[in-house]
C-alpha positions in Angstrom: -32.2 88.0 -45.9 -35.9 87.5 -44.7 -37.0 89.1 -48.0 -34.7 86.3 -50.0 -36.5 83.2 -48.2 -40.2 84.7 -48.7 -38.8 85.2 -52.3 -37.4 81.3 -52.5 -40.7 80.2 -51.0 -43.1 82.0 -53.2 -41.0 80.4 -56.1 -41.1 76.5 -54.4 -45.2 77.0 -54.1 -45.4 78.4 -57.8 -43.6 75.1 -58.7 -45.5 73.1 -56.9 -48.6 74.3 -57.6 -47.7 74.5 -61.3 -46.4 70.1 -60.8 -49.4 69.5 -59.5 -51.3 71.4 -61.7 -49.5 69.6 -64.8 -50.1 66.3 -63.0 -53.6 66.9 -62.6 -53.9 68.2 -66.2 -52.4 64.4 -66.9 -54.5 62.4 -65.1 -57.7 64.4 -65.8 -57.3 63.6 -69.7 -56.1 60.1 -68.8 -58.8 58.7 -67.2 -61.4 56.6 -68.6 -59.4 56.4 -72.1 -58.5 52.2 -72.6 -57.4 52.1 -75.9 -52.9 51.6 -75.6 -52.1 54.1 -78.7 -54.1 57.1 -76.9 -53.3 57.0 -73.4 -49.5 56.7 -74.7 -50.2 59.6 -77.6 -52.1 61.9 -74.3 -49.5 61.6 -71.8 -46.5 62.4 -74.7 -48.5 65.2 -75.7 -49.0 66.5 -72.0 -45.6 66.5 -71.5 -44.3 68.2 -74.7 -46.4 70.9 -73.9 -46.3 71.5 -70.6 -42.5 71.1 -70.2 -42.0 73.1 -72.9 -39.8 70.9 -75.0 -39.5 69.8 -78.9 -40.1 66.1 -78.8 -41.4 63.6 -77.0 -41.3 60.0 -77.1 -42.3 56.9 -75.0 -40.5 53.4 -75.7 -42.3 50.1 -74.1 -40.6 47.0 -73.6 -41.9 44.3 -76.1 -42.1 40.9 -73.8 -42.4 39.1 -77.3 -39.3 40.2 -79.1 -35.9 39.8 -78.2 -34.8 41.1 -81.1 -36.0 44.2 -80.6 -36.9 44.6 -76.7 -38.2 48.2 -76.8 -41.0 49.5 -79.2 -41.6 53.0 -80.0 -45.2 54.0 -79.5 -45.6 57.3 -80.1 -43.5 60.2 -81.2 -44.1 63.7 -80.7 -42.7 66.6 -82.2 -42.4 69.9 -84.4 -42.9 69.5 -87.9 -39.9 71.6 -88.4 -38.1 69.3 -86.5 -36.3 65.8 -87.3 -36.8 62.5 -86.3 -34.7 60.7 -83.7 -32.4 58.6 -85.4 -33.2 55.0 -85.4 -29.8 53.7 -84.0 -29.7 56.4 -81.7 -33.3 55.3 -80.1 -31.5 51.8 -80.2 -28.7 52.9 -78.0 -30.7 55.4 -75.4 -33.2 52.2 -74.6 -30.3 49.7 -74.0 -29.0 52.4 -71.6 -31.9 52.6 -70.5 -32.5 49.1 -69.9 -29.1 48.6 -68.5 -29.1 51.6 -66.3 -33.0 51.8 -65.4 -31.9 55.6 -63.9 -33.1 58.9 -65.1 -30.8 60.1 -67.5 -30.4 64.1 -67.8 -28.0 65.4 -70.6 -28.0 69.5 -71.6 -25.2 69.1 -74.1 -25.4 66.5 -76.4 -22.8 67.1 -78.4 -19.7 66.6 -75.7 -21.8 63.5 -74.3 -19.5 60.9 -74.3 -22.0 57.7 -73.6 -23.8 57.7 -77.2 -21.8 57.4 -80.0 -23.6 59.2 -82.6 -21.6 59.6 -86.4 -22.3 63.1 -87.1 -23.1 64.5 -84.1 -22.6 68.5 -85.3 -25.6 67.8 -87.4 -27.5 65.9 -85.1 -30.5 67.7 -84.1 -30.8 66.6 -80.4 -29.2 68.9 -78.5 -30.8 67.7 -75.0 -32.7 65.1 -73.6 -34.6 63.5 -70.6 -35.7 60.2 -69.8 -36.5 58.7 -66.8 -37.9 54.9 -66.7 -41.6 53.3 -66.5 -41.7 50.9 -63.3 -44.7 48.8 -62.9 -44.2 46.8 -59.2 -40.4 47.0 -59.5 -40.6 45.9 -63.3 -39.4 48.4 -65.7 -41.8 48.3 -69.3 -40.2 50.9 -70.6 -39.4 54.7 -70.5 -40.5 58.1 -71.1 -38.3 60.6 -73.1 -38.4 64.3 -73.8 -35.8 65.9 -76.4 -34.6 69.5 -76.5 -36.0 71.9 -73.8 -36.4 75.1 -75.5 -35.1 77.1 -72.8 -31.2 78.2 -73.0 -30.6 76.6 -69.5 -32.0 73.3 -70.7 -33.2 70.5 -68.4 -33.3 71.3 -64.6 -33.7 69.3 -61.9 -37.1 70.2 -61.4 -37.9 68.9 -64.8 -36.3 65.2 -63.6 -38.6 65.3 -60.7 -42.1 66.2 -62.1 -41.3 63.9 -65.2 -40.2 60.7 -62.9 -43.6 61.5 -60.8 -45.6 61.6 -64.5 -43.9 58.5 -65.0 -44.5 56.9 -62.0 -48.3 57.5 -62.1 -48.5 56.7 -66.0 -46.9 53.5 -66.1 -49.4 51.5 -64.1 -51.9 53.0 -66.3 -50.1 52.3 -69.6 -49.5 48.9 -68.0 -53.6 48.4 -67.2 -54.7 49.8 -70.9 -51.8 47.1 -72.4 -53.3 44.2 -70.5 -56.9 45.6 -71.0 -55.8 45.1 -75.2 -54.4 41.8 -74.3 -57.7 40.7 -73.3 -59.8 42.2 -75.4 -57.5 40.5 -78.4 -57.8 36.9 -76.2 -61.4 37.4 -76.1 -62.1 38.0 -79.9 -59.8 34.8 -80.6 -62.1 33.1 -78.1 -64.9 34.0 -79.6 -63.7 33.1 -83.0 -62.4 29.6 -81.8 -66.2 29.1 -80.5 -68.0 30.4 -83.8 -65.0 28.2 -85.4 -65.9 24.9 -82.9 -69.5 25.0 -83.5 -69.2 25.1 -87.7 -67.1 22.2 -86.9 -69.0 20.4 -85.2 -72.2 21.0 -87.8 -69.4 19.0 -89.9 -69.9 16.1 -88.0 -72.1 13.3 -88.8 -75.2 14.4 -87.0 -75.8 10.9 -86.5 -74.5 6.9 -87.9 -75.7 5.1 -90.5 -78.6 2.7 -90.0 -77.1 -0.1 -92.2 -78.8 -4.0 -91.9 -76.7 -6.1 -90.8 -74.2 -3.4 -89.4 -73.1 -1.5 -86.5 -71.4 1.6 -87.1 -70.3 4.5 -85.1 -67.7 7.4 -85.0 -66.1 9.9 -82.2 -64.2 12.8 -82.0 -62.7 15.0 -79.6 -60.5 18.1 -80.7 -57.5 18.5 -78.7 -58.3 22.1 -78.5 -61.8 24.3 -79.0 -60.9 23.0 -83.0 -58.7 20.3 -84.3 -58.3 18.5 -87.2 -59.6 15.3 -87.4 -62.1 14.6 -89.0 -64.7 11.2 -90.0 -67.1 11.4 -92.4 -70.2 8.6 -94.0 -71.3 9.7 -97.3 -74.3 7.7 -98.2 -73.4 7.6 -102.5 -76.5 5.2 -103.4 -78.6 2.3 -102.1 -75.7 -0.4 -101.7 -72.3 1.7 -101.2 -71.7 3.6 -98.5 -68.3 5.7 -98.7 -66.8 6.4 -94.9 -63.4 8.2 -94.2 -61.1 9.5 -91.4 -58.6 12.1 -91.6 -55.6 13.8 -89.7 -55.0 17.0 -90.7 -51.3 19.0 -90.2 -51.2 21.2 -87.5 -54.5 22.3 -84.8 -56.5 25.3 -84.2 -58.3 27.1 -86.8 -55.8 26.7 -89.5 -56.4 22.6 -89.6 -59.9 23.2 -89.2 -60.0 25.2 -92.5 -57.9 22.5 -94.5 -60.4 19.8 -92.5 -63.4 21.7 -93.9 -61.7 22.1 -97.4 -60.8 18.5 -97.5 -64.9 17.0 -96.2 -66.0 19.6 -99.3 -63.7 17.8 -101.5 -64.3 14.1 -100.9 -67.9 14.9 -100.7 -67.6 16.3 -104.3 -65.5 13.0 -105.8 -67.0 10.4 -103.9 -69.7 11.0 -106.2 -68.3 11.0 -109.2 -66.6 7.4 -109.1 -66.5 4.4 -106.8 -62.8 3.8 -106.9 -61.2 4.6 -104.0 -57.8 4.9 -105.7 -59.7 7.5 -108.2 -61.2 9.4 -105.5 -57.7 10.1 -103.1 -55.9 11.0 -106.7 -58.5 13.6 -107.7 -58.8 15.1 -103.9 -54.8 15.4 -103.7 -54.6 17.0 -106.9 -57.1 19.3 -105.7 -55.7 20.3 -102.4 -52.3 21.1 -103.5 -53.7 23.9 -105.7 -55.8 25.1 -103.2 -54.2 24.7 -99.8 -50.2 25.9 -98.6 -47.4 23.4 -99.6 -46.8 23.3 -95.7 -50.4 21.7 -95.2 -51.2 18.4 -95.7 -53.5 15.7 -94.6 -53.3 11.9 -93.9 -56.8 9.9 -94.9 -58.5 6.6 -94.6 -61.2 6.3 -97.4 -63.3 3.2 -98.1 -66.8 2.7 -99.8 -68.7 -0.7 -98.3 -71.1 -2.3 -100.8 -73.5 -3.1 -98.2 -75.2 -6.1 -100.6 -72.0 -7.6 -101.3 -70.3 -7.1 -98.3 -66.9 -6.0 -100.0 -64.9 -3.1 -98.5 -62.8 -1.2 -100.5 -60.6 1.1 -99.0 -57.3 3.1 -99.8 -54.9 5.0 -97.2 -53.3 8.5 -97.8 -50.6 8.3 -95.5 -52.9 7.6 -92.8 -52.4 5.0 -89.7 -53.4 1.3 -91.0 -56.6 1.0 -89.5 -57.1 -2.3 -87.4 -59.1 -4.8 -88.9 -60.5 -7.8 -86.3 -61.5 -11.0 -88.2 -63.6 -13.4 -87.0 -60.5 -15.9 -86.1 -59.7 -13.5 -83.7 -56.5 -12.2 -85.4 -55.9 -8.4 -85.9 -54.4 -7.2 -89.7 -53.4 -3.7 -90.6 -54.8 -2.1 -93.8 -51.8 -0.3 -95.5 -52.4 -0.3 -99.3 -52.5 3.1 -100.5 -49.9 5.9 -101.3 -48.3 9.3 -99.8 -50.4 12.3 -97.9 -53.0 14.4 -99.5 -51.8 17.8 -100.7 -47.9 17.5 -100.8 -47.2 16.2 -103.9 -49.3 17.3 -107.5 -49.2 13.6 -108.8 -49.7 10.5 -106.3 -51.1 7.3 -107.1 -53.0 5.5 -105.0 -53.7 1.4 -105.1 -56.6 0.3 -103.3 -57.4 -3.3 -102.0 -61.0 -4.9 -101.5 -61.6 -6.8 -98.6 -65.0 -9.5 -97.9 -66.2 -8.4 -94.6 -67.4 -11.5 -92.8 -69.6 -11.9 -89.7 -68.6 -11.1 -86.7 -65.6 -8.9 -88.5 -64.3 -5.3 -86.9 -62.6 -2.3 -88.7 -61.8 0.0 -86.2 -60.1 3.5 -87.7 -58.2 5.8 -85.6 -56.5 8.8 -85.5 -53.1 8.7 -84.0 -54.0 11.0 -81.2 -55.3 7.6 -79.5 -52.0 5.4 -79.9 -49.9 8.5 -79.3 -51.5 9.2 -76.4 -48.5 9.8 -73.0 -48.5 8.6 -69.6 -46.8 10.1 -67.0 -44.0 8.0 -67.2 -44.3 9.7 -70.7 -45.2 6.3 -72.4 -47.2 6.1 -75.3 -50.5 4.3 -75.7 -48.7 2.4 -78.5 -51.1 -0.5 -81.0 -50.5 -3.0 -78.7 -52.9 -1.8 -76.2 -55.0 -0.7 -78.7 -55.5 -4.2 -80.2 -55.8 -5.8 -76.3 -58.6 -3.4 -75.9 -60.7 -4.3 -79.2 -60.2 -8.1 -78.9 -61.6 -7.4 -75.4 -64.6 -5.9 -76.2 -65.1 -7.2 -79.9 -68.0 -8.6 -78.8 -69.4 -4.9 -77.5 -71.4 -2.6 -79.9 -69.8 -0.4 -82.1 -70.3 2.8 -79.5 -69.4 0.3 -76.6 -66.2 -0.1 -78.0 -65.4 3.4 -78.5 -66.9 3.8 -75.2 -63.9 1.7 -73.9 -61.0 2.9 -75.8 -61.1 6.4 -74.5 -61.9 5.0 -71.1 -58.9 3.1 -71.1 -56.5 5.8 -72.7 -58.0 8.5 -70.4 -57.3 5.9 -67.5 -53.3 5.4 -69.0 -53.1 8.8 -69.6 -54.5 9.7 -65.8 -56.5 12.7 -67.6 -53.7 14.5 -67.9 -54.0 17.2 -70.5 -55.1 16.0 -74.0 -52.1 16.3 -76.5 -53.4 15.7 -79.5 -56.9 15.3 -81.2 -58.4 11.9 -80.6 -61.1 10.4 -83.0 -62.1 6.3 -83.5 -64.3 5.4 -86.6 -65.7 1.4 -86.1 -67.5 -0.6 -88.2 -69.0 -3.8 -87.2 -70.2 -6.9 -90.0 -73.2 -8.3 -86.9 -72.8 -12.2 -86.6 -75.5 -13.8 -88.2 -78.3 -14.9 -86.2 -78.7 -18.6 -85.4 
């Protein structure tokens, strides 16, 4: 009898010292390894071989994808051997996920929980899983597939498998996160290379025009946006200015925006008309750019000797236009968005700027801009602030429109890009 307990003893401290030893083996080749796809592929691999079983496979849960909550990450196995089925990896991980238990089975075929067509041929013939908890959060589970012993899957197995999984998941859980943030960092450091080539697009600084006062803003929503203003000086007397609204934020706008300054540059150029110029720059970007992108535009060219604006709008916001009465009219002549359609016309209009005369150009970040109460800016205040300060400098008056739509807004957090473009006929001096 005594000899049977020193015998069962003997064989507990073998199996302990072999756990620990397989746990160490683990963690050993584990640690300091922070790329996702090789910490999964090392513990897998640990475990086929040291549990002596065919295949090995460990299934995350994908927080992005409801279609699909688990992902496989890495499969081990014989090359002699099969795969696991696809539907069958479907149903074990919604068990799984329903269940979040270990799950022991040593004969497959007479399991009745999986229904598998085919099962005579299938070549699973035993498996283990056991779950991945990360703070009482399951992310997924480990398997293991056909022990190659003829007593299959023992209880010791369960244990020394749940303990591997127990000490891999935080890791797995650490090296995921660590990916998230290295991803998150590149994108921020692509947003910042991408917000300082936008801002070289600027206008470094505003036309110096006699008899003028002109100035522009902008403020990106996010690190880039899509708005855009532009002064292209095309000869002594005529200088060509524009604003534009591009679909969509982020680097994707920025791109169109950047594609769209190359092109006006190029045409304003090549013809004085405004009409001229937004045909040939539509036609343009609906070659170049996705049907899905577009762009709205305000594009004038000011004789500066004459003192005649002409301008066109491509499905852009009228601009405001203060005359010297004191009375506010929208610009509107012009035609549809830049880059949807292959053929748009666009009519133009020339106006006589007189003295004392304001053109203020927006984007419609600055009328769309919410309150709290979830109110909108709206023209109204828009025109109350410009009559206001018409008799303020071109900056002033910027200046004082984001003042007051920051103050409506209460700071709160910038929806959409915001960018003002005013120009300012001086009144003659008495």
């Amino acid at each position: 009898m005594e000899m049977n307990r020193d015998k069962l003893e003997v064989q507990r401290l073998r199996e302990a010292v072999q756990e620990l030893s397989i746990l160490n083996d683990i963690a050993t080749a584990i640690s300091g390894v922070w790329e996702l796809d090789q910490v999964v592929d090392l513990i897998v691999h640990k475990c086929v071989k040291n549990l002596n079983v065919q295949q090995g496979v460990i299934m995350l849960l994908d927080d992005e994808s409801s279609d699909k909550p688990f992902q496989t990450m890495i499969r081990k196995m014989d090359k002699s051997e099969s795969k696991v089925p696809y539907h069958f990896g479907v149903q074990l991980s919604g068990w799984m996920l329903q269940n979040k238990k270990a799950l022991l089975v040593n004969d497959f075929q007479s399991d009745t929980r999986f229904k598998i067509i085919g099962k005579m041929d299938f070549s699973i013939k035993s498996l283990l899983s056991v779950p991945l908890y990360v703070q009482g959060n399951m992310i997924g589970c480990l398997n293991l597939f056909n022990k190659r012993t003829s007593n299959g899957f023992t209880q010791s197995d369960q244990r020394i498998l749940s303990i591997i999984a127990a000490q891999s998941a935080q890791v797995i859980e650490s090296t995921r996160l660590y990916k998230k943030e290295q991803e998150l960092r590149s994108i921020e450091e692509d947003l910042l290379v991408a917000h300082e080539i936008q801002n070289q697009l600027l206008p470094k600084e505003h036309p110096k025009i006699d008899g003028y006062d002109i100035a522009g803003f902008s403020e990106p929503a996010k690190e880039v946006g899509g708005d855009y203003y532009d002064f292209i000086s095309i000869d002594e007397d005529n200088l060509a200015f524009c604003l534009g609204d591009i679909s969509g934020k982020g680097i994707p706008a920025s791109l169109l925006m950047a594609n769209l300054q190359a092109t006006l540059r190029g045409q304003a150029f090549s013809t004085l008309s405004c009409s001229e110029c937004l045909m040939r720059s539509n036609k343009f970007l609906f070659h170049s750019t996705d049907i899905q992108k577009f762009a709205t535009l305000f594009y004038a060219v000011l004789n500066t000797k004459t003192n005649k604006l002409t301008y066109s709008i491509a499905g852009h916001t009228p601009p405001m236009y203060l005359s010297d009465n004191g009375k506010i009219n929208k610009l509107d002549v012009g035609g549809t968005v830049l880059g949807f359609l292959e053929h748009s016309n666009y009519e133009e209009e020339i106006i006589s700027m007189r003295p004392g005369d304001i053109l203020v150009i927006y984007s419609d970040g600055i009328t769309e801009a919410v309150n709290p109460e979830e109110e909108d800016f709206d023209e109204w205040r828009l025109e109350e602030v410009i009559k206001k300060y018409s008799n303020k400098t071109s900056q002033e008056i910027i200046d004082k429109i984001i003042k007051e739509v920051k103050n409506f807004t209460s700071n709160d957090f910038q929806q959409d890009d915001m960018t003002l473009l005013v120009v300012k006929r001086n009144q003659l001096k008495s």
